[in-house]
C-alpha positions as YAML, in Angstrom:
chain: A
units: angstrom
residues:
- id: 1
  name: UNK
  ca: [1.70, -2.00, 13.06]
- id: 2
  name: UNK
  ca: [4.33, -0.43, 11.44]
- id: 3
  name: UNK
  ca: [7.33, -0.11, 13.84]
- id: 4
  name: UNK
  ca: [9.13, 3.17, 14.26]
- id: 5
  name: UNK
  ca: [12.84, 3.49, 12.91]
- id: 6
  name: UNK
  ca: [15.85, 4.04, 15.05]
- id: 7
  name: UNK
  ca: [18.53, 6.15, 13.98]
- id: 8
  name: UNK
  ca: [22.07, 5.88, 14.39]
- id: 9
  name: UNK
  ca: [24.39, 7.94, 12.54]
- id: 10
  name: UNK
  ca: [22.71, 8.73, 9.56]
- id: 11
  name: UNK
  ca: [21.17, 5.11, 9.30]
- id: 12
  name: UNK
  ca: [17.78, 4.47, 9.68]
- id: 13
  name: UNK
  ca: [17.02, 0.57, 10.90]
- id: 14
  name: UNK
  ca: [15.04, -1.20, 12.90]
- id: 15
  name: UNK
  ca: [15.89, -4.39, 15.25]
- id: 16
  name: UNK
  ca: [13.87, -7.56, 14.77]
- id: 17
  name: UNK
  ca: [14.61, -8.27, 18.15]
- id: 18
  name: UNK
  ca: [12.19, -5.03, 19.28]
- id: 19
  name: UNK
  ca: [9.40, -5.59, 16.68]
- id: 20
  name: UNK
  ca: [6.24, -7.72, 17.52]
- id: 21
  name: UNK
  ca: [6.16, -10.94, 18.09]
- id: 22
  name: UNK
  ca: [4.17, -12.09, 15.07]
- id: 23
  name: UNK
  ca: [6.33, -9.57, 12.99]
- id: 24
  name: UNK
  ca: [9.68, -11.31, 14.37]
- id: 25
  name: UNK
  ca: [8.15, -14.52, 13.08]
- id: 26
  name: UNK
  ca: [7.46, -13.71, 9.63]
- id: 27
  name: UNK
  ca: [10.41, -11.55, 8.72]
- id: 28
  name: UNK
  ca: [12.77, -14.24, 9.52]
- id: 29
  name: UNK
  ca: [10.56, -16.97, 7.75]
- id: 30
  name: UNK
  ca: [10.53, -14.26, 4.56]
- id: 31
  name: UNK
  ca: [13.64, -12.02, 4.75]
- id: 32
  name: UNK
  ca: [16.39, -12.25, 1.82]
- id: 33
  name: UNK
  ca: [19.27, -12.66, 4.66]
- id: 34
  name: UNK
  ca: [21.24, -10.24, 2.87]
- id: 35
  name: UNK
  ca: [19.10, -7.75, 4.15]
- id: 36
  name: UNK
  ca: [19.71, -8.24, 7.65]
- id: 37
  name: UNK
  ca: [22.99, -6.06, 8.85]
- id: 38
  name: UNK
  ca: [24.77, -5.21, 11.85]
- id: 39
  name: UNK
  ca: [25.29, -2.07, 13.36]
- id: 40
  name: UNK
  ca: [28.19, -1.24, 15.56]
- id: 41
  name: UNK
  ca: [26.78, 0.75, 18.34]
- id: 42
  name: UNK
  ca: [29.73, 2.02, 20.75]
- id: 43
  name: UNK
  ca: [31.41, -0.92, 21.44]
- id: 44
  name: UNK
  ca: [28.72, -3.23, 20.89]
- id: 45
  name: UNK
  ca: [27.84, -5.14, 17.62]
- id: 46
  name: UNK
  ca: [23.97, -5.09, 17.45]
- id: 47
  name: UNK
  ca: [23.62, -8.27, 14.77]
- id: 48
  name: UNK
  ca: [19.80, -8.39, 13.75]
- id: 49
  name: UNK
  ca: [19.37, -4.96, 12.04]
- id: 50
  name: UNK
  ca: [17.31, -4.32, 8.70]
- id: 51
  name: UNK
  ca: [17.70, -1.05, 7.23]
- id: 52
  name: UNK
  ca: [14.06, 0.82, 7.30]
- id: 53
  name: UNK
  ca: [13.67, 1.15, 3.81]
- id: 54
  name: UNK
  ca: [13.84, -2.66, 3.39]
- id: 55
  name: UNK
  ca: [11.41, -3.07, 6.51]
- id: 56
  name: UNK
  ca: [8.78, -0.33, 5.52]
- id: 57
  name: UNK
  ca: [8.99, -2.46, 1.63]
- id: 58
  name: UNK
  ca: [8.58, -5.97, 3.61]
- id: 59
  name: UNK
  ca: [5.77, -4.52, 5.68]
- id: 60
  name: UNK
  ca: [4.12, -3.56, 2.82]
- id: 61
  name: UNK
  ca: [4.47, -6.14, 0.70]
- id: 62
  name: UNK
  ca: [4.79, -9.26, 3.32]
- id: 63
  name: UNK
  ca: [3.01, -8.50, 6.32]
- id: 64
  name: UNK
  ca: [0.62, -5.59, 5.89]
- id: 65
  name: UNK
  ca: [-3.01, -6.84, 7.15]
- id: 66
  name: UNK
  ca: [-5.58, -6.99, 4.31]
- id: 67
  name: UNK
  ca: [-8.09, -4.35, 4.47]
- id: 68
  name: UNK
  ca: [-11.73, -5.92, 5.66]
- id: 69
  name: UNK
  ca: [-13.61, -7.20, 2.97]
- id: 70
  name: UNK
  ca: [-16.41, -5.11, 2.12]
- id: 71
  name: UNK
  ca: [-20.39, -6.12, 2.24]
- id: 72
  name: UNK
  ca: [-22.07, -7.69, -1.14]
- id: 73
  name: UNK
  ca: [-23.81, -5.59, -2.80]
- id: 74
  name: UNK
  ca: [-27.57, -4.82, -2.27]
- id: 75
  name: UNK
  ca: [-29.37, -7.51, -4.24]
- id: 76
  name: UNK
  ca: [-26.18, -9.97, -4.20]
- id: 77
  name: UNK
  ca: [-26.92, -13.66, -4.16]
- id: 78
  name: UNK
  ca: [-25.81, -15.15, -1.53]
- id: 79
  name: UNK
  ca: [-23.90, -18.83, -2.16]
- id: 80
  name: UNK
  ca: [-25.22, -22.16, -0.62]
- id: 81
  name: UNK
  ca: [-23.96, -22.24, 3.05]
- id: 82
  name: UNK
  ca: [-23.44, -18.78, 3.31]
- id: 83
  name: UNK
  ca: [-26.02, -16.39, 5.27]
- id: 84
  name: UNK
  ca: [-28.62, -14.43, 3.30]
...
């Protein structure tokens, strides 16, 4: 599931602290560091940032589920070990 955006002057980001579990996983296991920012928020320095443009392309690209395969096609044949 694509997680919504926060905004914070102007910027649109998301935390990777705040996405799913499973997300939080793969972005920092595929994520050019560069990409990760931080955002001075009042007085606090929020450190694991990614601007939502970069996240919405990594979701996409990275982590977006695969759509279900769709059944063979009436009068397929169907491989050894596979149900006919």
């Amino acid at each position: 599931m694509l997680v919504p955006a926060e905004l914070y002057r102007g910027i649109e980001f998301i935390r990777i602290s705040k996405l799913p579990v499973g997300q939080q996983q793969r972005i920092k296991a595929t994520l050019a560091p560069v990409l990760i920012i931080k955002i001075l928020i009042g007085s606090t320095i929020v450190p694991d940032c990614i601007q939502y443009s970069d996240y919405r392309a990594w979701y996409e690209t990275t982590f977006k589920p695969a759509p279900p395969l769709s059944p063979a096609p009436s009068g397929a044949i169907a491989l050894a070990g596979e149900p006919g």
